[in-house]
N, C-alpha and C positions, 0 to 999 in steps of 0.2 A: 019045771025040771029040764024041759029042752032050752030053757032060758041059759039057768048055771050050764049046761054041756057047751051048748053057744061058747057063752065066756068065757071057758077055760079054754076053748080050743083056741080060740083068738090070743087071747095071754100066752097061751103056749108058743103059738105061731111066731107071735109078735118077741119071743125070747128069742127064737130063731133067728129069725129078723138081725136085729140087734146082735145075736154074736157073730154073723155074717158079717155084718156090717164091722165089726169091732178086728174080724180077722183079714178083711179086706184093707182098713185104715191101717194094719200093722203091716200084713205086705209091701202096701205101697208106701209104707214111712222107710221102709227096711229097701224098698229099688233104690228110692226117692237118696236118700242117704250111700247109698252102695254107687249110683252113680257119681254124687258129687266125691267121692271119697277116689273111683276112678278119675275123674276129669283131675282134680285137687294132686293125685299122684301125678298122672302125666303133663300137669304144670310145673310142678318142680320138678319132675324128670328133664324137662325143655330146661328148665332154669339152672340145673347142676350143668346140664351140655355146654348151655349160652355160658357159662362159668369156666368149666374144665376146658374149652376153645380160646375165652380173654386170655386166661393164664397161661396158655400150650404158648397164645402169639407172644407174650411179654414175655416168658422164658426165652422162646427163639430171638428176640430183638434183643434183650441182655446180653444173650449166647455173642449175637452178631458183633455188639458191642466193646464186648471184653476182649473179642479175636483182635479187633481195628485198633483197639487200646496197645495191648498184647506187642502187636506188629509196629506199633508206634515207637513204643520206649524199647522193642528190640532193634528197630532201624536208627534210633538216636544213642543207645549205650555201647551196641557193636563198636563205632570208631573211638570210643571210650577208651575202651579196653584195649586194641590196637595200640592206642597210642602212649597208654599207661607201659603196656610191656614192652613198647620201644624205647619209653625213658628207662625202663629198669635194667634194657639190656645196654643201652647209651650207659649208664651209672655202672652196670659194674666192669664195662669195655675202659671205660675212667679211672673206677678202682684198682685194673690189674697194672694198668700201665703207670698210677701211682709207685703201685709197689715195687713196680722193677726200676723205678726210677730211684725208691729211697734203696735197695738192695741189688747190685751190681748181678748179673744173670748169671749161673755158672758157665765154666769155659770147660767145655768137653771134647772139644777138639784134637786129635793127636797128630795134625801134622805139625811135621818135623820143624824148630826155631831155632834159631841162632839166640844165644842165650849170652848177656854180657851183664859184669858187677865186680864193680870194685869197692872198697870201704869207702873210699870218698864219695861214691853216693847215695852213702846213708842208705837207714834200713828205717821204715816204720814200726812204730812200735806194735806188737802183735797183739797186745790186751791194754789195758787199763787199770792198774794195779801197780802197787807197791812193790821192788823187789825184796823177798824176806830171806833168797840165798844169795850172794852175789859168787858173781864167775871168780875162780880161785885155783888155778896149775900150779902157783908157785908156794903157795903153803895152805894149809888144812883147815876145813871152815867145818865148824861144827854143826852135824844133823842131830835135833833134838828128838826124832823120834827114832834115829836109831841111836841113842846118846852117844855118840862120835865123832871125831875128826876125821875128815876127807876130804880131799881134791872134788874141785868142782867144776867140769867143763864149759859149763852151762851156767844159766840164772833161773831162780826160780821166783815167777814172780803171784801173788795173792790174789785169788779170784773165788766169785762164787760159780756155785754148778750154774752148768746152761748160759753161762755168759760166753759173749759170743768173742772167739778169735781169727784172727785177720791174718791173712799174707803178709807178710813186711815187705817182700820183693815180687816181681813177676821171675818166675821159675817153673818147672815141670818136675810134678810126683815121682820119684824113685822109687819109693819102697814105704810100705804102710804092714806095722806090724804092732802083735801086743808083747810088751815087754815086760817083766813080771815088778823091776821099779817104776818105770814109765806110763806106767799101762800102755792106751792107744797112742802108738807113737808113728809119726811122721817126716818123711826127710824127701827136702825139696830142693832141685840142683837149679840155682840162680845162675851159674856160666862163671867161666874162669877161675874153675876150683874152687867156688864157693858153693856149700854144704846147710844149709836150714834146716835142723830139727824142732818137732814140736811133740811135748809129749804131755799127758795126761790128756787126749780128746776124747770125743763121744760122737758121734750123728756128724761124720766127717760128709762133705757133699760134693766130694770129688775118690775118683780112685787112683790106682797106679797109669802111668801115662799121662794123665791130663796136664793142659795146661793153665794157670793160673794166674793172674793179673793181680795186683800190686792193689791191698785194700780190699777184694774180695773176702766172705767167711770161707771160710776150710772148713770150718767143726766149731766144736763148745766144749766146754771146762765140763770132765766130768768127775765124780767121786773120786778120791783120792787116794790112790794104792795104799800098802799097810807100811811102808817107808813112809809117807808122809801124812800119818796118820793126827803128829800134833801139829805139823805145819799148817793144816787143813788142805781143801780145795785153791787146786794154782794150776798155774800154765809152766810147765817145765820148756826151755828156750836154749837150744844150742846153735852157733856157727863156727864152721870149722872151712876152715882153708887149707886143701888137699891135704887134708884128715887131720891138720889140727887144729884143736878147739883155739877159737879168739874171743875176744873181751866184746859180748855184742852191745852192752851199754854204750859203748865208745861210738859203735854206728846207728846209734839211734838217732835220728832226728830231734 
């Protein structure tokens, strides 16, 4: 009897034992693992550092990089650019002086000239065009768009709008009015009693006073009053020698 008591106490013991033992190997699997899993983080804790420092430096030397670049193609395209706006300001110093070259500069001048012209030296012709009325005091030429006969002091000669007409003489602006046949009409004193009207203008580029040189524009052809509605758009042309109308075909050149 005391044998069985014996051996069950020992069995019993010996269970003891062994869960001791089983709760001891679970502890120390559970440090054993708990430390490597600390060390295992703070290695790659160091390894993201050693990581996030390579790539801080390779940003910053990029950064450096691109500044020196940066400052490179700015220090070589600046006199680029310089020199491109001095040929465009060169190019259009070229294009203005072109153009006063093909178009004689207006004369705005109002001192006083000695003004001289005789028929014998000719008159330029003040457009380009055909005449469709000719000059007529000694008998009646017919206006188709006011179906009638009448005295003509003048010539009328065929243009279109915005074409441009010309001084025939050097002379100085007298008088710039709208005439309700004429429209924009113009009269210019050439010297020694001679009288130059121009009528039907537009965008005249001189006023009263000025004076005007010989070949310059005056103005342009504009729309054609309600008189000369079938004739079309023209340059209406008179010259008169102390006030009376002359034959100005005769002094054209």
């Amino acid at each position: 009897m005391k044998k069985k008591r014996a051996a069950a106490f020992w069995r019993k013991k010996q269970y003891v034992i062994a869960g001791t033992l089983i709760i001891l190997a679970v502890i120390g699997l559970t440090w054993f693992y708990t430390g490597e899993q600390t060390k295992e983080r703070a290695r790659k804790e160091q390894e993201l550092a050693k990581q996030a420092k390579e790539l801080e430096e390779q940003v910053a030397l990029t950064q450096e990089e691109t500044e020196e670049q940066v400052e490179a193609v700015s220090s070589f395209v600046a006199p680029e650019v310089e020199n491109e706006k001095a040929e465009v300001a060169a190019l259009e110093e070229a294009e203005q002086q072109e153009e006063e070259k093909e178009e004689p500069a207006k004369e705005t001048t109002n001192v006083a000239e000695t003004l001289h012209f005789s028929a014998e030296d000719g008159l330029s012709w003040p457009m380009q065009g055909d005449v469709i009325l000719n000059y007529s005091m000694n008998q009646t030429v017919y206006f188709a768009t006011l179906d009638q006969y009448k005295y003509n002091p003048g010539v009328v000669i065929a243009g279109n709008v915005n074409d441009k007409v010309y001084a025939v003489a050097k002379g100085q602006i007298t008088h710039i009015a709208n005439n309700e046949e004429t429209g924009c009409t113009m009269t210019m004193d050439l010297g020694d009693g001679y009288t130059a009207t121009y009528g039907q203008l537009k965008e005249l580029n001189f006023k009263e006073g000025d004076y005007v040189e010989e070949g310059q524009v005056v103005g342009y052809v504009s729309e054609p009053t309600k008189y000369f509605a079938v004739e079309g758009s023209n340059l209406y042309f008179e010259i008169d020698k102390d006030g009376v109308p002359q034959d100005p075909v005769t002094m054209f050149q």
